[in-house]
C-alpha positions, 0 to 999 in steps of 0.5 A: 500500500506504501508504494502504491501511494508514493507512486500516486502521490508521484504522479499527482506532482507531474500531473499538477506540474504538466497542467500547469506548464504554461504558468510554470513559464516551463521551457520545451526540455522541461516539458518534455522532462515533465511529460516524461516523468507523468507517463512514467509515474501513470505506468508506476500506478498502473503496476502497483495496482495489482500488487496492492489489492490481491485479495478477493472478500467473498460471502458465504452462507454454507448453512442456509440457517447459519451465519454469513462467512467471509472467505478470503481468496487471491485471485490469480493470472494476467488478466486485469484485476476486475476480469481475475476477481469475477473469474475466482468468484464464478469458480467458488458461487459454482 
């Protein structure tokens, strides 16, 4: 969670800084180094993503007159993280 917010925190910086370039009276490197760094820090976050939330909650109910359980699971794959998770829950509700 510390890295995906460090990266977060990396990419709101360069993205204040390349909105306001104009201002910043930034020169043609200096926005090229601004617009270099935003792209960097977006595929920062974009990887961190996956690494900070693997956990699958799901409810389950194994007795109809009984509590309600929680089961933690991880989904796991190359898909994108919302295809991984509704793959792992089709597989547990079946």
């Amino acid at each position: 969670m510390k890295d995906l917010q460090q990266a977060t925190r990396q990419y709101l910086a360069w993205n204040s800084i390349w909105d306001e370039r104009v201002p910043l009276n930034l020169d043609p490197f200096q926005t090229k180094q601004a617009q270099t760094k935003l792209e960097n820090a977006d595929k920062t976050v974009d990887a961190q993503v996956p690494e900070t939330y693997q956990w699958l909650l799901t409810p389950g109910q194994p007795n109809a007159k009984g509590p309600i359980e929680w089961m933690e699971t991880r989904p796991t794959g190359q898909d994108a993280l919302a295809v991984r998770a509704a793959k792992k829950w089709i597989g547990m509700s079946c």
